[in-house]
C-alpha positions in Angstrom: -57.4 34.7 23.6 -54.8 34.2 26.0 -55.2 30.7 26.2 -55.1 30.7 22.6 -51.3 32.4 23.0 -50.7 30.0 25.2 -51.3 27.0 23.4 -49.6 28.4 20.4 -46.3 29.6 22.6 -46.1 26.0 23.5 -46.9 24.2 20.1 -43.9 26.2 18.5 -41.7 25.1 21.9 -42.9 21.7 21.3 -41.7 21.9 17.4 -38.1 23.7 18.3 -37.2 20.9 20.8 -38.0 18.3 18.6 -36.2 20.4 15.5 -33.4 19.9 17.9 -33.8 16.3 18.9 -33.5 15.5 15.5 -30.1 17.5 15.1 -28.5 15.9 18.0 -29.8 12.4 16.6 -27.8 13.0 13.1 -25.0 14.0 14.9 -24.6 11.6 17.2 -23.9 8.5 14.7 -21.5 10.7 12.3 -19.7 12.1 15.5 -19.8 7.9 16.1 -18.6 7.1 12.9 -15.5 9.6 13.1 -13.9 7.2 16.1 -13.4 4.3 13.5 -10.2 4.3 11.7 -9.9 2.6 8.6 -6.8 1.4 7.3 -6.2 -0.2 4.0 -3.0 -1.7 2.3 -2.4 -2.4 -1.6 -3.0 -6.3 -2.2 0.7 -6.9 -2.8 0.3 -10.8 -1.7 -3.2 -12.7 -1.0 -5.7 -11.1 1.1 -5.5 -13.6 4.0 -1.6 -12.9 4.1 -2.7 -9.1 4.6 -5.0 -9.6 7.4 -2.4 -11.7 9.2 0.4 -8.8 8.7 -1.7 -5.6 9.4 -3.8 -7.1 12.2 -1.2 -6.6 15.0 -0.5 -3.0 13.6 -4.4 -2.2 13.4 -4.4 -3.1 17.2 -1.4 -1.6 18.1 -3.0 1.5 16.2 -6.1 1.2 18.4 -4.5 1.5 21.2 -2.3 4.7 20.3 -5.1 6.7 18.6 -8.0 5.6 21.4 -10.7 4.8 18.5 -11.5 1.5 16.8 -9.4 0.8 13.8 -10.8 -1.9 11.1 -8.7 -3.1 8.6 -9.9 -3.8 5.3 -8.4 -6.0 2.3 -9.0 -4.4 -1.1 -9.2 -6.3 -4.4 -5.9 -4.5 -6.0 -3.7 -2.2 -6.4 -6.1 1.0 -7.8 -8.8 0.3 -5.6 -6.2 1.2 -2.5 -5.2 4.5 -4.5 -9.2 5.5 -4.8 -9.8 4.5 -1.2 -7.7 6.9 0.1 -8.3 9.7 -2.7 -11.8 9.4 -2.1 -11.1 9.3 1.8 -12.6 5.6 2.5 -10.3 5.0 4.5 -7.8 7.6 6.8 -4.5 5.7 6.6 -3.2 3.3 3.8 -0.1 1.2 3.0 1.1 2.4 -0.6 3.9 1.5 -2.9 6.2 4.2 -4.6 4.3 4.3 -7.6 0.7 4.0 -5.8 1.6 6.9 -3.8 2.4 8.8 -7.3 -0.9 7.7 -8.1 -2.3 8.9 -5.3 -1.2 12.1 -5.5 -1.9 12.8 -9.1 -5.4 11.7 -8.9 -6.1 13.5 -5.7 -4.6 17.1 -7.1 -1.6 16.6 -4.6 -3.7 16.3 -1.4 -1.9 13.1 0.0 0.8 13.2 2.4 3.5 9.7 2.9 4.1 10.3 6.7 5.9 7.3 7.9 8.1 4.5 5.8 10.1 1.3 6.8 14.0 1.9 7.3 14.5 -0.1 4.5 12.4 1.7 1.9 15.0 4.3 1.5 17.2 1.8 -0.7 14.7 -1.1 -2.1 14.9 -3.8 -4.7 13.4 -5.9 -6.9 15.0 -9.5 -8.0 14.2 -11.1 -11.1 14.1 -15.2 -10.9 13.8 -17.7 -13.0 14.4 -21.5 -13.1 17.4 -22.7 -13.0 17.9 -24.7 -16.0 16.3 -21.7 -18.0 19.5 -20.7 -19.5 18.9 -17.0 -18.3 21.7 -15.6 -16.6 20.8 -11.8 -17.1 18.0 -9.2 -18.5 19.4 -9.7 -22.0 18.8 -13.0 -21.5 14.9 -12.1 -21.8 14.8 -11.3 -25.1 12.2 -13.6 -26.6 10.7 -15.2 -23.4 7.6 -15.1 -21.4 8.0 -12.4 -18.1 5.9 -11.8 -15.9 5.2 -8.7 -13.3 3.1 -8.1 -10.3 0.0 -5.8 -10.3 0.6 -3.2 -13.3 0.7 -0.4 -10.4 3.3 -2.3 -8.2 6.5 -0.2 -7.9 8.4 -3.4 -7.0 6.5 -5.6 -9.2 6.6 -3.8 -12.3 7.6 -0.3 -12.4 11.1 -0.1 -11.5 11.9 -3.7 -13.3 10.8 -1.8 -16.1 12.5 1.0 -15.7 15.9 -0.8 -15.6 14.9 -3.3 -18.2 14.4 0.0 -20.3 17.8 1.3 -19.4 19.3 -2.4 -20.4 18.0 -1.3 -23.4 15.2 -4.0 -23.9 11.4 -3.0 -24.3 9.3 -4.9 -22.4 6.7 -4.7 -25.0 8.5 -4.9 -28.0 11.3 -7.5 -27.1 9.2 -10.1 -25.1 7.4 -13.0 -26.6 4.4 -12.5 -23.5 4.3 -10.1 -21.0 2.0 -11.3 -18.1 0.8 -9.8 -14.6 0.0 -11.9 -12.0 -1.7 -9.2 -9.9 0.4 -9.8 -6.2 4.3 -11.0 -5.5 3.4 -14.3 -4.1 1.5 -15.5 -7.4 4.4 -14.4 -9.3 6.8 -16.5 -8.0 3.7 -19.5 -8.5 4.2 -18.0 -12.2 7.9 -19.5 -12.4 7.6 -22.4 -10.1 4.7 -23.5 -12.0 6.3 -22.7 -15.6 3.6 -20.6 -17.1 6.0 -18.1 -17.9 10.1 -18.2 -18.3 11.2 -15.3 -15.9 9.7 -12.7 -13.5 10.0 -9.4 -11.3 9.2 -9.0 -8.0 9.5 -7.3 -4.3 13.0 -8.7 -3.0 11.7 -9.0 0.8 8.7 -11.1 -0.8 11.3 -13.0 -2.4 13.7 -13.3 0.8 10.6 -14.0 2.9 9.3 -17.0 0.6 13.6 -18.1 0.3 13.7 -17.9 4.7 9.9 -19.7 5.4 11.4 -22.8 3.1 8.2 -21.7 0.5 10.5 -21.7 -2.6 13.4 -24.6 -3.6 16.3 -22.2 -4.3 17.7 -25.5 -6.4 14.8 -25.1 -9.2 14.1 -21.2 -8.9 16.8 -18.5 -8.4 17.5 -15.2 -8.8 19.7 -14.2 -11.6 19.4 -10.1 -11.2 18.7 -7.6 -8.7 18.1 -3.9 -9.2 19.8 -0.9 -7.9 18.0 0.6 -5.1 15.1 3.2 -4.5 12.3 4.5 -2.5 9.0 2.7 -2.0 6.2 1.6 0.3 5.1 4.5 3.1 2.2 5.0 5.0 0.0 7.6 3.8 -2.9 9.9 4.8 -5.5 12.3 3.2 -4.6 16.3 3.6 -7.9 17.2 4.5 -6.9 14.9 7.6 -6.7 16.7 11.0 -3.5 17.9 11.5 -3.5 17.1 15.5 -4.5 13.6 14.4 -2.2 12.4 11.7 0.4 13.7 14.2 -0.4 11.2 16.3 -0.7 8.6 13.9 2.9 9.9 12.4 3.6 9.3 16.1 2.2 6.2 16.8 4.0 4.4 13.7 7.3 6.2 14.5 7.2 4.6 17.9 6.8 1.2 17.3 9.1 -0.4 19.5 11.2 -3.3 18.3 12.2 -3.9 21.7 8.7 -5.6 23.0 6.7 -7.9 22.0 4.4 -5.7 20.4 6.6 -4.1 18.5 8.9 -6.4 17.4 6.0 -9.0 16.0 4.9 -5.7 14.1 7.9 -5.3 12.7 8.8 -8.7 11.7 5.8 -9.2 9.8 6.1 -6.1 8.0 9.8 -7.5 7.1 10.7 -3.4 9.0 13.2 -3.0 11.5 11.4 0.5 12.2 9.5 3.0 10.8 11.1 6.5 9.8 10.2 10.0 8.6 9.4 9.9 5.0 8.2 13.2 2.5 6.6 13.6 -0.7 10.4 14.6 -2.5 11.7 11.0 -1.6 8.9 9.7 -4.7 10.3 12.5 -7.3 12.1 9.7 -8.4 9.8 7.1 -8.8 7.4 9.7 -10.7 9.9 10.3 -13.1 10.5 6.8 -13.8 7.4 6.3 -15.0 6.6 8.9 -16.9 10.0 7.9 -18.9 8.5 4.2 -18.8 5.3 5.6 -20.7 2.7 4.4 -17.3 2.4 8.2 -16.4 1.3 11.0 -19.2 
């Protein structure tokens, strides 16, 4: 009888150990999987040109924050808003209007915690060739135009927003509208003549201009917008606060006095990163409800 107790004392010992092998076992890889950090960026020029601009930050990152940090390209502009939304990913690159996005879709619950310097007063440029005969926005009427990604702030939004203001409808006044999906393959747009005129990020442009990409002698610009707020990095709410503060920290740090830092910043055409808040994006959130892309 004893023995009997005995045997059965152990057997359930035997089974609780066990019960608790197995808890530690499905901890351990999702306590594992916490120390990677996955970054994403909106595809605003070709995937290999994002990988080459985001790797030094993802290592830089990696070092700050003490876990692994992968980068991954995503295919456009939406799939970098869902990403984050659905938390894929704990830190992403996001235009003006992507961040609107982001927050609508996510029921408020993402926070912009870091922009470049010069995303307090961006623009867009409009180019076209120049024999086109276009000299400014009214100039359009009739022609093909293309924009970036649909969701670019740069690339589409704001362009439209002033176009609108010029008084000329984008949908209406146009013989094509087109969208080439990324910055770089809009200027290919022009150069190549598929369409007459087109909008764009103005660093792209300037970057393109300065790395002898573009002949300023066949393609031009021939308008440039007022500015306003765009890209910022942002982060999921449900984020721990201790950790986005040292992410906020990390990116506010950068250093464009070393090495590091400065190749960083050059290839993220920054000369540093600053504060940035949900408020500075009011304005791009109006714009496109007024533009009819927001209901």
């Amino acid at each position: 009888m004893f023995a009997s107790k005995a045997v059965n004392v152990s057997v359930r010992r035997a089974a609780l150990l066990a019960a608790a092998a197995a808890v530690v076992m499905s901890v351990v890889p999702a306590a594992q999987a916490q120390q990677v950090f996955r970054v994403t960026t909106i595809p605003e020029e070709a995937a290999t040109e994002q990988i080459r601009k985001f790797g030094p930050i993802a290592k830089y990152l990696e070092s700050k924050l003490g876990m692994k940090v992968e980068f991954t390209p995503v295919s456009d502009y939406p799939a970098a808003v869902e990403a984050l939304v659905n938390k894929n990913v704990e830190l992403a690159w996001l235009g003006g209007f992507t961040h609107v996005q982001a927050q609508i879709r996510s029921g408020g619950k993402i926070i912009p915690i870091a922009q470049r310097e010069e995303d307090t007063k961006f623009q867009s440029v409009f180019i076209t060739k120049t024999d086109s005969g276009i000299k400014a926005l009214t100039d359009l009427r009739g022609k093909q135009v293309s924009f970036g990604s649909q969701s670019s702030t740069s690339g589409h939004l704001m362009p439209r927003s002033f176009l609108l203001q010029a008084g000329i409808d984008p949908d209406r006044d146009f013989r094509r509208v087109a969208y080439s999906g990324a910055h770089d393959a809009t200027i290919a747009s022009v150069v190549g003549g598929r369409v007459d005129a087109a909008a764009l990020d103005i660093t792209v442009w300037n970057k393109f201009v300065s790395e002898n990409r573009v002949d300023t002698k066949a393609v031009n610009v021939f308008f440039t917008t007022p500015g306003f707020f765009n890209y910022n990095w942002s982060v999921h709410a449900d984020m721990p606060a201790a950790l986005r503060e040292r992410v906020t920290r990390a990116l506010l740090d950068i250093d464009p006095n070393t090495a590091e830092g400065r190749e960083i910043l050059q290839l993220n055409r920054a000369t540093r990163y600053i504060p940035t808040t949900a408020e500075n994006y009011r304005g791009i959130e109006q714009a496109a409800r007024s533009a009819g892309l927001l209901r």
